[in-house]
Backbone as JSON Lines, residues from 0, in Angstrom:
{"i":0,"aa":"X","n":[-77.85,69.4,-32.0],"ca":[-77.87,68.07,-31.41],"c":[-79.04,67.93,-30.42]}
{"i":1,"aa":"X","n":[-79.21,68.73,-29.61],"ca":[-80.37,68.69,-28.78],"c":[-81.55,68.99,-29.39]}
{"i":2,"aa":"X","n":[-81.75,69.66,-30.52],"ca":[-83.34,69.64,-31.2],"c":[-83.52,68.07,-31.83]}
{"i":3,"aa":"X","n":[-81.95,67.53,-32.52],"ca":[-82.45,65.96,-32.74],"c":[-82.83,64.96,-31.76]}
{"i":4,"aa":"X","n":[-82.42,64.99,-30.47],"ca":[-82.46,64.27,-29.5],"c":[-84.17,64.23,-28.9]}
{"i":5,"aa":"X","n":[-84.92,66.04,-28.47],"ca":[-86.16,66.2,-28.48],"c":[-86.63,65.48,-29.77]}
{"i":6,"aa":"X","n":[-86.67,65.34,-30.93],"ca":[-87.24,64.61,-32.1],"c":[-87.54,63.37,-31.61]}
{"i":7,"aa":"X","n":[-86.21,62.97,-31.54],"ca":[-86.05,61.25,-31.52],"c":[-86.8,60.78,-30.21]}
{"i":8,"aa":"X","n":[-87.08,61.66,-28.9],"ca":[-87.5,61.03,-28.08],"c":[-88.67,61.03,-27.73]}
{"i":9,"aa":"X","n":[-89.44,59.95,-27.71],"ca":[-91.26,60.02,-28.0],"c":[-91.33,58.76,-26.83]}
{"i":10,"aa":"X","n":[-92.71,59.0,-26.63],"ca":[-93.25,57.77,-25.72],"c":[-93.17,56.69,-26.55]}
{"i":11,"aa":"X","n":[-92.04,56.05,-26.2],"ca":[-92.11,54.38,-26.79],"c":[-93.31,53.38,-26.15]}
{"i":12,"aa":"X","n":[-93.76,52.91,-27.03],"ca":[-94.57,51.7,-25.42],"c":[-93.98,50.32,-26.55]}
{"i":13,"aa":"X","n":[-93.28,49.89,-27.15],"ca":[-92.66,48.76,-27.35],"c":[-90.96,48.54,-27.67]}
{"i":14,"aa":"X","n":[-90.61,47.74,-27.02],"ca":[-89.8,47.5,-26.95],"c":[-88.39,45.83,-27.76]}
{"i":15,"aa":"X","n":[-87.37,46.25,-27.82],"ca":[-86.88,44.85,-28.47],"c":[-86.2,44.37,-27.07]}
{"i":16,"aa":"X","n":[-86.69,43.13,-26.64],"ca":[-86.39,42.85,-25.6],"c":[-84.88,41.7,-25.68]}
{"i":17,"aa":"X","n":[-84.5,41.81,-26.65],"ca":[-83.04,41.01,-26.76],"c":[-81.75,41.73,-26.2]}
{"i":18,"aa":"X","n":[-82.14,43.76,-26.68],"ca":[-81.71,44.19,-26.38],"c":[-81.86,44.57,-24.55]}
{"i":19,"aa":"X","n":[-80.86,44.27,-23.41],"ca":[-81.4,44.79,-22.23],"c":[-80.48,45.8,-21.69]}
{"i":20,"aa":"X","n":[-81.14,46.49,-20.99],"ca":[-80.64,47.83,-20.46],"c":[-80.11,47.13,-18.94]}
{"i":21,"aa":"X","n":[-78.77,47.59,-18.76],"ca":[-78.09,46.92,-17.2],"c":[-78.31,47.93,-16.52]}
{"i":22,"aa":"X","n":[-77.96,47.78,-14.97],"ca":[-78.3,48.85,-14.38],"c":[-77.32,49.41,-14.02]}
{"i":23,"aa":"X","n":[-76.17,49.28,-14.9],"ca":[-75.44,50.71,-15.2],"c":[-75.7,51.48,-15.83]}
{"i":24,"aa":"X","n":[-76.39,51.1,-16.63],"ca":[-76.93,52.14,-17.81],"c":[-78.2,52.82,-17.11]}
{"i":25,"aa":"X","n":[-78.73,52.32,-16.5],"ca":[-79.64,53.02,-15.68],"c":[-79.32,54.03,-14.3]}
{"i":26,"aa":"X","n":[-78.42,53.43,-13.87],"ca":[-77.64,54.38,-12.96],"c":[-76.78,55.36,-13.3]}
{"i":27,"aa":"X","n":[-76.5,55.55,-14.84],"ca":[-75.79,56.75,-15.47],"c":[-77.39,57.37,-16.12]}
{"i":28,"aa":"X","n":[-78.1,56.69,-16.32],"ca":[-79.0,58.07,-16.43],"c":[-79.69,58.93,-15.14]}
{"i":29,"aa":"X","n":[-79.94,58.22,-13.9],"ca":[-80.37,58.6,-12.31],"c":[-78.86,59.86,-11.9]}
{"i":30,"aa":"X","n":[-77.85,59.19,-12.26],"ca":[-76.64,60.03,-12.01],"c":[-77.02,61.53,-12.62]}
{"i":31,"aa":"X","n":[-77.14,61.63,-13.42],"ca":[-77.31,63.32,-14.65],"c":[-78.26,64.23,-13.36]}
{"i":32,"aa":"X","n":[-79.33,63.33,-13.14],"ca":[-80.88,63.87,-12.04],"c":[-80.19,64.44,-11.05]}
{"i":33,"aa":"X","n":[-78.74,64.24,-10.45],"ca":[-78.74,65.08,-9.49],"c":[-77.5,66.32,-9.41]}
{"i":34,"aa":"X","n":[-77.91,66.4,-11.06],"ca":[-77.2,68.1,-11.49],"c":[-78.47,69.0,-11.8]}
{"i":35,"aa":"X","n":[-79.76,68.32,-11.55],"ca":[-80.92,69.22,-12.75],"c":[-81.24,70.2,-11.74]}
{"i":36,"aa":"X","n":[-82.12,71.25,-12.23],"ca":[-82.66,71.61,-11.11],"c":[-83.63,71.08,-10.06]}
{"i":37,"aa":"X","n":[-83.56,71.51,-8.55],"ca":[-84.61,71.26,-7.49],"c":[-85.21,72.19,-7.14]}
{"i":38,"aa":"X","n":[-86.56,71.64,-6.9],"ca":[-87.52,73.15,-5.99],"c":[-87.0,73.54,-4.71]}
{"i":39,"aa":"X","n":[-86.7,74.66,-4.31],"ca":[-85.84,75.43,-3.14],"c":[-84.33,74.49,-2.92]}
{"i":40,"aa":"X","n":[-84.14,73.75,-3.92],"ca":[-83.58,73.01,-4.02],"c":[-82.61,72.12,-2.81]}
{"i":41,"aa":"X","n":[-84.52,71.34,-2.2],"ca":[-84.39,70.17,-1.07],"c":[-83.71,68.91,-1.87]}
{"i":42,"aa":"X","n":[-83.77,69.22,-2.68],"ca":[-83.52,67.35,-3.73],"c":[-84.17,66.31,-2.77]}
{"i":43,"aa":"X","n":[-85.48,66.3,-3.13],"ca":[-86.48,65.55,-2.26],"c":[-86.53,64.25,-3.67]}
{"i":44,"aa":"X","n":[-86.03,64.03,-4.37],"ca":[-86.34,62.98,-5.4],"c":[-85.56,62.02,-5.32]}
{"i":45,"aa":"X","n":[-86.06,60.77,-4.95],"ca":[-85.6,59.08,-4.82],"c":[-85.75,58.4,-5.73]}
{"i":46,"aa":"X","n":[-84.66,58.03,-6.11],"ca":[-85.14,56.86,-7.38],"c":[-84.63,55.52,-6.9]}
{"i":47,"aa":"X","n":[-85.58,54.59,-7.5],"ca":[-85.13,53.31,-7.55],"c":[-84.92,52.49,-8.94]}
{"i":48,"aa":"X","n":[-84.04,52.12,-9.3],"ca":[-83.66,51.65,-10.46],"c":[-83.88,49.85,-10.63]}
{"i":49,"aa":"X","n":[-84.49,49.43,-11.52],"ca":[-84.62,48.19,-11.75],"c":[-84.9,47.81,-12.81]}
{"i":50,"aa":"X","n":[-83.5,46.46,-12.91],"ca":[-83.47,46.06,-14.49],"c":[-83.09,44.37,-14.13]}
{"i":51,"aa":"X","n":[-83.34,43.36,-13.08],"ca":[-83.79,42.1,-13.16],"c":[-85.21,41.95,-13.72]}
{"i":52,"aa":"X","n":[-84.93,41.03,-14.65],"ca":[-86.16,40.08,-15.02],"c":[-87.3,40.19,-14.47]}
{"i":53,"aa":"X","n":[-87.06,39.86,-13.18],"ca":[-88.3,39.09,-12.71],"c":[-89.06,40.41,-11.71]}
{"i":54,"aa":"X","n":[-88.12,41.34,-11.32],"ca":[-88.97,42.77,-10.6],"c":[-89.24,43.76,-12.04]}
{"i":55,"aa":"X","n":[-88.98,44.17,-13.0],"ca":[-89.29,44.47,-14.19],"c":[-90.68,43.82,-14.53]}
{"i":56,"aa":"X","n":[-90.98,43.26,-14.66],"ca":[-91.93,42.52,-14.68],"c":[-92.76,42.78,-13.9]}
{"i":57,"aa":"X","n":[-92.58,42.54,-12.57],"ca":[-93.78,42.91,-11.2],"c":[-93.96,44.7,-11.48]}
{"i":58,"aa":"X","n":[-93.11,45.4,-11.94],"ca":[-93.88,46.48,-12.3],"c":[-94.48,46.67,-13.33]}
{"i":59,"aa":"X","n":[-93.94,46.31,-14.24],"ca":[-94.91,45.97,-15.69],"c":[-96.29,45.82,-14.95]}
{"i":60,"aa":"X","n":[-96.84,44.59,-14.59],"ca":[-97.68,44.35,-14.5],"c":[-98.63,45.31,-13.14]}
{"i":61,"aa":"X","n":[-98.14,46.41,-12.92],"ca":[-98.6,47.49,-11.59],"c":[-99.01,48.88,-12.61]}
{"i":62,"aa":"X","n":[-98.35,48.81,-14.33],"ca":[-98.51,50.38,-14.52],"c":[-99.35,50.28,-15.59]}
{"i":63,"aa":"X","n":[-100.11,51.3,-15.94],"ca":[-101.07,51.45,-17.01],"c":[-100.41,52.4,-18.33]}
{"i":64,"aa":"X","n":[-101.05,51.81,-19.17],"ca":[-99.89,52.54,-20.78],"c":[-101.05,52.82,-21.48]}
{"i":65,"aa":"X","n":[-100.77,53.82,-22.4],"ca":[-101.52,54.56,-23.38],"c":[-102.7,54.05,-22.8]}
{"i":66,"aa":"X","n":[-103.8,54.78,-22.18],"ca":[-105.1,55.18,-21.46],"c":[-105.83,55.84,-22.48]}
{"i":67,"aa":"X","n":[-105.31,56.75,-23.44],"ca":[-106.42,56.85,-24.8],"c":[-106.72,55.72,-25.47]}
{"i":68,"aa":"X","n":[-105.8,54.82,-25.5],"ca":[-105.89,53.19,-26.45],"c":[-107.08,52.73,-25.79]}
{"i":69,"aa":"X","n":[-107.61,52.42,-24.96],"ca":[-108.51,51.42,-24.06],"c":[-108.82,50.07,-25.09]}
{"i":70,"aa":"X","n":[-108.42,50.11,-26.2],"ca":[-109.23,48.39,-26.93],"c":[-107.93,47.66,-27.02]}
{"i":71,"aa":"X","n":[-106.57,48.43,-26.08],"ca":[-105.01,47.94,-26.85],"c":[-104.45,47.74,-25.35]}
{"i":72,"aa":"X","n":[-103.55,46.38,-25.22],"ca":[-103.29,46.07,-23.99],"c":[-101.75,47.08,-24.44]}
{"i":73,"aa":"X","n":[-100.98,47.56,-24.14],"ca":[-99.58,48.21,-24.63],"c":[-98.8,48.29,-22.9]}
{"i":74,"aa":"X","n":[-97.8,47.33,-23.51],"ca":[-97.16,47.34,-24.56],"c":[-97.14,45.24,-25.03]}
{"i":75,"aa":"X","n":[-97.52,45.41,-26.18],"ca":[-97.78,44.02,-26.8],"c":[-96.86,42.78,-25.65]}
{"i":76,"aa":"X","n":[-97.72,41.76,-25.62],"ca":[-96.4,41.11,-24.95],"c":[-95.36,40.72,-25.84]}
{"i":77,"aa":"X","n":[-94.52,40.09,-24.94],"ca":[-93.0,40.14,-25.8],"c":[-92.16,41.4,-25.93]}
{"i":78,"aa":"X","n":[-92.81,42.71,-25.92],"ca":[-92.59,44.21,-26.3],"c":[-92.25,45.02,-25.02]}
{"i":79,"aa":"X","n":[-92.37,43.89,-23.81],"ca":[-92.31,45.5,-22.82],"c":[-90.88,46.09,-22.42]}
{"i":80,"aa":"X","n":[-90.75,46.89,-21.97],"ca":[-89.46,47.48,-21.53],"c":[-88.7,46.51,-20.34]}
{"i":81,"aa":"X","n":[-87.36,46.8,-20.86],"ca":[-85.94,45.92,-20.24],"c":[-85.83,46.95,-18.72]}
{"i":82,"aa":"X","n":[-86.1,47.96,-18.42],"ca":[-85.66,48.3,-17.31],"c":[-86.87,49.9,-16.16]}
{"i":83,"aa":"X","n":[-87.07,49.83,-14.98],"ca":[-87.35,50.9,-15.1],"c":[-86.75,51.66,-13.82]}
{"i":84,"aa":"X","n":[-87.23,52.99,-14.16],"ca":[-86.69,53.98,-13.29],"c":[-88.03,54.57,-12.17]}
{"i":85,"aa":"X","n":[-88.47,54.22,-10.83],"ca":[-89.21,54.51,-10.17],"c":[-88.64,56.06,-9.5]}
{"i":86,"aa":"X","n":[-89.32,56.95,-9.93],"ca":[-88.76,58.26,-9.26],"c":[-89.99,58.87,-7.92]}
{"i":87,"aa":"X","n":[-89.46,59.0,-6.98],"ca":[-89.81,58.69,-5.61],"c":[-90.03,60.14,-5.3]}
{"i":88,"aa":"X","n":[-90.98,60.59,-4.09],"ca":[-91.03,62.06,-3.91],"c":[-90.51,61.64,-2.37]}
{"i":89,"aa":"X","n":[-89.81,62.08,-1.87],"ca":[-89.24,61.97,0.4],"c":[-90.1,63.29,0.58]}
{"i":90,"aa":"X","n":[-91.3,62.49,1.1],"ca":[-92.2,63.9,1.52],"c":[-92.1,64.26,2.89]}
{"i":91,"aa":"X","n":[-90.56,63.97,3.42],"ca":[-90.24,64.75,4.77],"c":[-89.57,65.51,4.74]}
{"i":92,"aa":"X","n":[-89.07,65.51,2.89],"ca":[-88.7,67.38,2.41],"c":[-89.8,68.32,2.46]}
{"i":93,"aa":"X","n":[-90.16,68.09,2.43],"ca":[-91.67,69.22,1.86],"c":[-93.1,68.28,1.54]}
{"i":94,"aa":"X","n":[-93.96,68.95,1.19],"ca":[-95.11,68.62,0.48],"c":[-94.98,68.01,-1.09]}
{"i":95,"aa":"X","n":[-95.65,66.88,-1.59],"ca":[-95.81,66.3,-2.93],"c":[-95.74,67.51,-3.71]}
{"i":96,"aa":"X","n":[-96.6,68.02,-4.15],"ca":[-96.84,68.98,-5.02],"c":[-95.87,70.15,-5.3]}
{"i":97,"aa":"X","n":[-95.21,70.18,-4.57],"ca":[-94.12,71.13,-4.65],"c":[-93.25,70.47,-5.76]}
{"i":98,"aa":"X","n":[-92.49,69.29,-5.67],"ca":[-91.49,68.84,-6.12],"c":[-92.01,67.85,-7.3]}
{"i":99,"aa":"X","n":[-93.67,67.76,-7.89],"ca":[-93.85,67.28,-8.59],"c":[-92.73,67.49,-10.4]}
{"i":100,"aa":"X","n":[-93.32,68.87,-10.2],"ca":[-92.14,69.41,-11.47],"c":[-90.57,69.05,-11.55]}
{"i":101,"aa":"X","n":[-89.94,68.71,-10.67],"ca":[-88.75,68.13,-10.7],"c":[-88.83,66.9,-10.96]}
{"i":102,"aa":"X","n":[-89.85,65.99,-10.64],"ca":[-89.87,64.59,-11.45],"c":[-90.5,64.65,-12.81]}
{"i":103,"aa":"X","n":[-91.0,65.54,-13.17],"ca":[-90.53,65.6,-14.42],"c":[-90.03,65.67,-15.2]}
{"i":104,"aa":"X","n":[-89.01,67.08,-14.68],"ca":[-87.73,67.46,-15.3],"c":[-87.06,66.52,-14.77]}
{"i":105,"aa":"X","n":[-86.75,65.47,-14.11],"ca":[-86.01,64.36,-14.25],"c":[-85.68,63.23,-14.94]}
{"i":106,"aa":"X","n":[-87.28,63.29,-15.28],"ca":[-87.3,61.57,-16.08],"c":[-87.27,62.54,-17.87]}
{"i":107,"aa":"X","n":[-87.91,63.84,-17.8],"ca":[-87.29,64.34,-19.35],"c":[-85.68,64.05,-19.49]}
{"i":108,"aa":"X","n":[-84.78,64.5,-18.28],"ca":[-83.15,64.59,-18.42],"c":[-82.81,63.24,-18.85]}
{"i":109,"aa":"X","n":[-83.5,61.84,-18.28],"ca":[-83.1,60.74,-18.24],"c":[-83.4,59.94,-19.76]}
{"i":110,"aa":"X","n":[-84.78,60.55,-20.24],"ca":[-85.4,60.11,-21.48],"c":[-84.22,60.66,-22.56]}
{"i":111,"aa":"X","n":[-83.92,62.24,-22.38],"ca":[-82.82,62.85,-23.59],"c":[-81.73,61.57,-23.16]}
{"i":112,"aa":"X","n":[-80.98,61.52,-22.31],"ca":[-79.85,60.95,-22.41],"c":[-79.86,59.27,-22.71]}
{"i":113,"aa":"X","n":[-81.58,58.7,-22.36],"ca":[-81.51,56.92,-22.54],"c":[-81.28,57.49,-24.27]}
{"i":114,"aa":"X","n":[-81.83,58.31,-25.12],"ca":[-82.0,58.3,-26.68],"c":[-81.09,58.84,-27.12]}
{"i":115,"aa":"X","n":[-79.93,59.46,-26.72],"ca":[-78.5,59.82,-27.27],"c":[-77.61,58.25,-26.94]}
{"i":116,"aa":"X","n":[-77.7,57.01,-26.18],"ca":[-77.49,56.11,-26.05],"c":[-77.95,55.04,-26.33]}
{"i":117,"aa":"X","n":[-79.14,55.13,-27.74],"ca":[-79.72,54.38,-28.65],"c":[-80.77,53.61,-28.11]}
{"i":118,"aa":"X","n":[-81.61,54.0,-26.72],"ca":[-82.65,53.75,-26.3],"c":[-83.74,54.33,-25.86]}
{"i":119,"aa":"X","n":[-84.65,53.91,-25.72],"ca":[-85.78,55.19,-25.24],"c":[-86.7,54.58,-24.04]}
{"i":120,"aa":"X","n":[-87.52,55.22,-23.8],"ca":[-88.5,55.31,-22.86],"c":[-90.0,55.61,-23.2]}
{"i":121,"aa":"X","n":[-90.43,55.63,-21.93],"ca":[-91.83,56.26,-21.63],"c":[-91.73,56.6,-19.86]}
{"i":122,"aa":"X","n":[-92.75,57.58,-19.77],"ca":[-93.39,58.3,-18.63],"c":[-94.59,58.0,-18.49]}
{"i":123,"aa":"X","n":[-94.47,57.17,-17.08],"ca":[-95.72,56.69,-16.98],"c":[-96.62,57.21,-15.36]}
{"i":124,"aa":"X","n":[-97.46,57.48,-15.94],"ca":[-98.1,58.39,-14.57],"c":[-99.27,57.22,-13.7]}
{"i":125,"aa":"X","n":[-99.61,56.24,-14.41],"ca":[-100.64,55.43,-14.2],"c":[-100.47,54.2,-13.69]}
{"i":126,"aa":"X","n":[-100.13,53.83,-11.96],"ca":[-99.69,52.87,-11.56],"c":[-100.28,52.71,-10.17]}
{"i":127,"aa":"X","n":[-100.3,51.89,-9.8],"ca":[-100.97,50.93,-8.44],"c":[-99.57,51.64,-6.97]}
{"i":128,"aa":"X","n":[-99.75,53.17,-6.94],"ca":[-99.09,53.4,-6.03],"c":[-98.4,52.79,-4.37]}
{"i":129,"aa":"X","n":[-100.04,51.83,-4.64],"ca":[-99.63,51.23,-2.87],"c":[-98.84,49.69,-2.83]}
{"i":130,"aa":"X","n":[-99.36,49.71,-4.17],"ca":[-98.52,47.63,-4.73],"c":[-97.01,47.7,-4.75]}
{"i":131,"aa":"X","n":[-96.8,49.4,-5.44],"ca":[-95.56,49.45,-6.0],"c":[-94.74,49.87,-4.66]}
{"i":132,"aa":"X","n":[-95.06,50.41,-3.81],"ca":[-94.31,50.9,-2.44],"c":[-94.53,49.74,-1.92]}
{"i":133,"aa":"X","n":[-95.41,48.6,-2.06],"ca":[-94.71,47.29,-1.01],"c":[-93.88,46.89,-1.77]}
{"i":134,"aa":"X","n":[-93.97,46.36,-3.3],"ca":[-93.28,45.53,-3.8],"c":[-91.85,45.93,-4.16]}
{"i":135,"aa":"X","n":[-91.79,47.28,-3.85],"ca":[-90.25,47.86,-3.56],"c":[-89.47,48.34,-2.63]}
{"i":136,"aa":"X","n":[-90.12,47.74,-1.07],"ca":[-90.21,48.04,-0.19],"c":[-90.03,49.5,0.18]}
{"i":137,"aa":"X","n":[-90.77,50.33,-0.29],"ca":[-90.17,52.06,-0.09],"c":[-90.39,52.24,1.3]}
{"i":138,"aa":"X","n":[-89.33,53.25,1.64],"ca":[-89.88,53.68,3.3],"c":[-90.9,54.45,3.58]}
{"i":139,"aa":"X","n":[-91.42,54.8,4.43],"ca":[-93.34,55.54,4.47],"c":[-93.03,56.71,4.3]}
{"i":140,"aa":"X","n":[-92.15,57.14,4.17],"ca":[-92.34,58.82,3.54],"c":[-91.44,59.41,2.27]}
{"i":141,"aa":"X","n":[-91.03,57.8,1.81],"ca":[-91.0,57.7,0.81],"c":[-91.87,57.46,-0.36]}
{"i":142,"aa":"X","n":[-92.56,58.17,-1.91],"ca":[-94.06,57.97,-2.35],"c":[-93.5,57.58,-4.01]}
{"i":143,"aa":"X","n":[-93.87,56.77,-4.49],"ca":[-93.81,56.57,-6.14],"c":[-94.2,58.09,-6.98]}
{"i":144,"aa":"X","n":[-93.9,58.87,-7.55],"ca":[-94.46,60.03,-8.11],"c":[-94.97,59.5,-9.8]}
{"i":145,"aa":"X","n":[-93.78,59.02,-10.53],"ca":[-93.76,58.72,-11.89],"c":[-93.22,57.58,-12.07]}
{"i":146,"aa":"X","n":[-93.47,56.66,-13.15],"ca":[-92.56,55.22,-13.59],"c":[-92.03,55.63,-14.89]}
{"i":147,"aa":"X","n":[-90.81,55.36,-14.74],"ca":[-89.9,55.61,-16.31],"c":[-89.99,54.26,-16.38]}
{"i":148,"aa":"X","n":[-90.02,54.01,-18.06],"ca":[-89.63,52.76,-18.63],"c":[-88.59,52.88,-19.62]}
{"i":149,"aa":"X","n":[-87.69,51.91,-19.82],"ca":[-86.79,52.13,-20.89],"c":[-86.63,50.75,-21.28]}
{"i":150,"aa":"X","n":[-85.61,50.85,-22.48],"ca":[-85.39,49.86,-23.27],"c":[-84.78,50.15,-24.63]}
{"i":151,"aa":"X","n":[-84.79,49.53,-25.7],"ca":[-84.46,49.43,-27.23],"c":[-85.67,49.57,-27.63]}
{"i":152,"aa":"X","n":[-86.21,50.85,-28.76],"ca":[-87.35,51.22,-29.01],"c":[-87.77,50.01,-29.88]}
{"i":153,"aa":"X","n":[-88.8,49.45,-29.92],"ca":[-88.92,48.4,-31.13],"c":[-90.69,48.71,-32.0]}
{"i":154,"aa":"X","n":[-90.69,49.97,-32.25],"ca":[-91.72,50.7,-32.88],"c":[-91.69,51.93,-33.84]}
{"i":155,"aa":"X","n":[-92.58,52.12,-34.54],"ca":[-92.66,53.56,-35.01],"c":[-93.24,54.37,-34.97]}
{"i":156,"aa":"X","n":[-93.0,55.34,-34.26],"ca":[-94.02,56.53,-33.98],"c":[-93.65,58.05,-35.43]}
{"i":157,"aa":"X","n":[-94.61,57.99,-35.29],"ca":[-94.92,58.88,-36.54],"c":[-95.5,60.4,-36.22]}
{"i":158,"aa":"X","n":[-94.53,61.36,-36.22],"ca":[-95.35,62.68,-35.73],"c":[-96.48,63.35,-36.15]}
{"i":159,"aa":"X","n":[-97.51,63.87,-36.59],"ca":[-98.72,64.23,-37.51],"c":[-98.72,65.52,-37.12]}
{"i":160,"aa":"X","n":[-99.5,66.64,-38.23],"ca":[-100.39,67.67,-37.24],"c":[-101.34,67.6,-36.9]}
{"i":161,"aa":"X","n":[-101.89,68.49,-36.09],"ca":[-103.35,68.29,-35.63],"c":[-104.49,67.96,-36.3]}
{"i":162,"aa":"X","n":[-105.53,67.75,-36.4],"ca":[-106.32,67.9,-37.92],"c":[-107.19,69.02,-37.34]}
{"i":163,"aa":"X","n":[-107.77,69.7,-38.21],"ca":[-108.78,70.52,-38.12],"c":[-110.06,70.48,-36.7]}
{"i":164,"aa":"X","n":[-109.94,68.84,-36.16],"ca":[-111.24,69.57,-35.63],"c":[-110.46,69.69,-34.6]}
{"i":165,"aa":"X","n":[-108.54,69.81,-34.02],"ca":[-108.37,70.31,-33.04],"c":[-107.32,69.22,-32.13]}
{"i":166,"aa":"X","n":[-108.43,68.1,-32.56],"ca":[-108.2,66.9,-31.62],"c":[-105.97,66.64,-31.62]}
{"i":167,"aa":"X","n":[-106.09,66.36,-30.52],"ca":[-104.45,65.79,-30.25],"c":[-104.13,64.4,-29.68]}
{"i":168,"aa":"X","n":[-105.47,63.67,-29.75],"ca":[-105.68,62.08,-29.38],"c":[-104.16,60.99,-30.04]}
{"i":169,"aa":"X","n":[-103.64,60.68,-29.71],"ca":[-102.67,59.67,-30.54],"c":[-103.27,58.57,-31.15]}
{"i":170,"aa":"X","n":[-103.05,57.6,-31.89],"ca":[-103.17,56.59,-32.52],"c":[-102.61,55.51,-33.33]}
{"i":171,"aa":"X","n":[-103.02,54.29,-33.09],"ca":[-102.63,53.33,-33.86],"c":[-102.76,53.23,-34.83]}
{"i":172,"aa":"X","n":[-101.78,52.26,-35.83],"ca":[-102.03,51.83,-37.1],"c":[-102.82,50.54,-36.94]}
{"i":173,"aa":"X","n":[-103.52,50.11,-38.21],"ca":[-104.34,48.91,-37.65],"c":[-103.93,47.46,-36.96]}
{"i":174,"aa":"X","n":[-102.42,47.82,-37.16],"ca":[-101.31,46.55,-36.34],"c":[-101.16,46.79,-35.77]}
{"i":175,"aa":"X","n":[-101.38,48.48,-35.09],"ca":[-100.85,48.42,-33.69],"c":[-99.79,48.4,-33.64]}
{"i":176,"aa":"X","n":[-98.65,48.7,-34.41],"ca":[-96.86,48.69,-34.74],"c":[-96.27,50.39,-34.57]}
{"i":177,"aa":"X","n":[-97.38,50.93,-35.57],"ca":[-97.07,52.46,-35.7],"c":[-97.91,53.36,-34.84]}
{"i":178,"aa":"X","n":[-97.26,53.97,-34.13],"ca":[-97.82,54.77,-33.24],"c":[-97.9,56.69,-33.82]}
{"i":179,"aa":"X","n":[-99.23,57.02,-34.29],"ca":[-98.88,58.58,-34.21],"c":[-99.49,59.19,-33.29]}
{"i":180,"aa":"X","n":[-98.56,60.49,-33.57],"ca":[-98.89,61.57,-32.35],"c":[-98.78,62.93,-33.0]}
{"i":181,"aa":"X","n":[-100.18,63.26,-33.02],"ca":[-100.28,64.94,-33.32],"c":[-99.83,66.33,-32.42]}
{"i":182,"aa":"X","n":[-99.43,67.15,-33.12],"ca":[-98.82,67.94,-32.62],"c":[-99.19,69.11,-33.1]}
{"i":183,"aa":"X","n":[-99.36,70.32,-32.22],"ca":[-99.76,71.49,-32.57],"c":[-98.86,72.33,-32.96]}
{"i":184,"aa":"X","n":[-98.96,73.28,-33.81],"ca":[-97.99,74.03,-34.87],"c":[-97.41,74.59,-33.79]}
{"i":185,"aa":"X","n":[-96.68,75.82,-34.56],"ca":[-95.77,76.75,-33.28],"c":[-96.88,78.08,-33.75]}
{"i":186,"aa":"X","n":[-97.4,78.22,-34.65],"ca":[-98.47,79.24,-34.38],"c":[-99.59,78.69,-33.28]}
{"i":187,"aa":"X","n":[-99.96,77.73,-33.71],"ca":[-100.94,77.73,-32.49],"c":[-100.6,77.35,-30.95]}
{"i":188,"aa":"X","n":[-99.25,77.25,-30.62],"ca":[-99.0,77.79,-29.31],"c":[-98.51,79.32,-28.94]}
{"i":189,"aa":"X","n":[-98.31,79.64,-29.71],"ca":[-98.05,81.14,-29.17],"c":[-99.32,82.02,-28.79]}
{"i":190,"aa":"X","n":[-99.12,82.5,-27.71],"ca":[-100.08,83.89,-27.28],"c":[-99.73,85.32,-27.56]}
């Protein structure tokens, strides 16, 4: 069950927006985050959850998506995600960098469980850090680390292997509907 769940869960960047994610459903995936592991385990990780309309939106328009695409606005309008998950670093636990790896392993815990509940996500690293701490009023030692997005996947991503000259670039289909993503064998990760 958990090797299908890793399968099924890929960076979505479109979404069916009829379907919307409440923020219960978002607050049962933030809930799981504080069984995972923590570094020295401060649980320095804040989340803020948001699934109105109209603040969904004001972050939409703060985060950057697929950065290899550059000729593709993503996620299409009409397509963007119903809800997101702002995961926060309280850097009066410790230092950023310490607890970066736990927001990872957070928003991975949150991505497995939005796609065992017939929705998915993306991890988004590329956002207007100082827009998004006013426009969510965070407290000052409170910091944006990562933006989860979720929703009802409304795309197809297509896994590939690598090709020969190496490259692991993702790509569109010429609609821009199908999304692939190459992947390196299990021989060529092993050392």
């Amino acid at each position: 069950m958990l090797k299908d769940l890793v399968m099924r869960n890929r960076s979505y960047r479109g979404y069916d927006r009829s379907v919307r994610m409440t923020r219960g459903d978002l607050l049962s995936l933030v809930d799981l985050c504080r069984f995972t592991a923590s570094s020295m385990n401060r649980q320095a990780l804040k989340f803020h959850v948001s699934s109105e309309e109209e603040e969904v939106m004001a972050i939409q328009r703060l985060t950057g998506w697929a950065r290899r695409l550059p000729d593709l606005n993503l996620p299409f309008p009409g397509s963007e995600p119903t809800g997101f998950v702002v995961i926060c670093i309280d850097e009066s636990l410790g230092g950023k960098a310490a607890f970066q790896r736990d927001a990872g392993a957070a928003a991975e815990v949150m991505l497995l469980a939005a796609v065992e509940k017939g929705f998915g996500g993306c991890m988004i690293g590329t956002f207007d850090s100082r827009a998004l701490s006013e426009l969510l009023s965070l407290p000052e030692k409170v910091v944006p680390d990562l933006v989860v997005a979720f929703g009802k996947p409304d795309e197809k991503i297509i896994l590939t292997d690598v090709g020969s000259d190496g490259g692991t670039g993702y790509y569109r289909s010429p609609d821009g509907r199908t999304h692939y993503v190459p992947k390196r064998t299990l021989e060529d990760i092993l050392i």
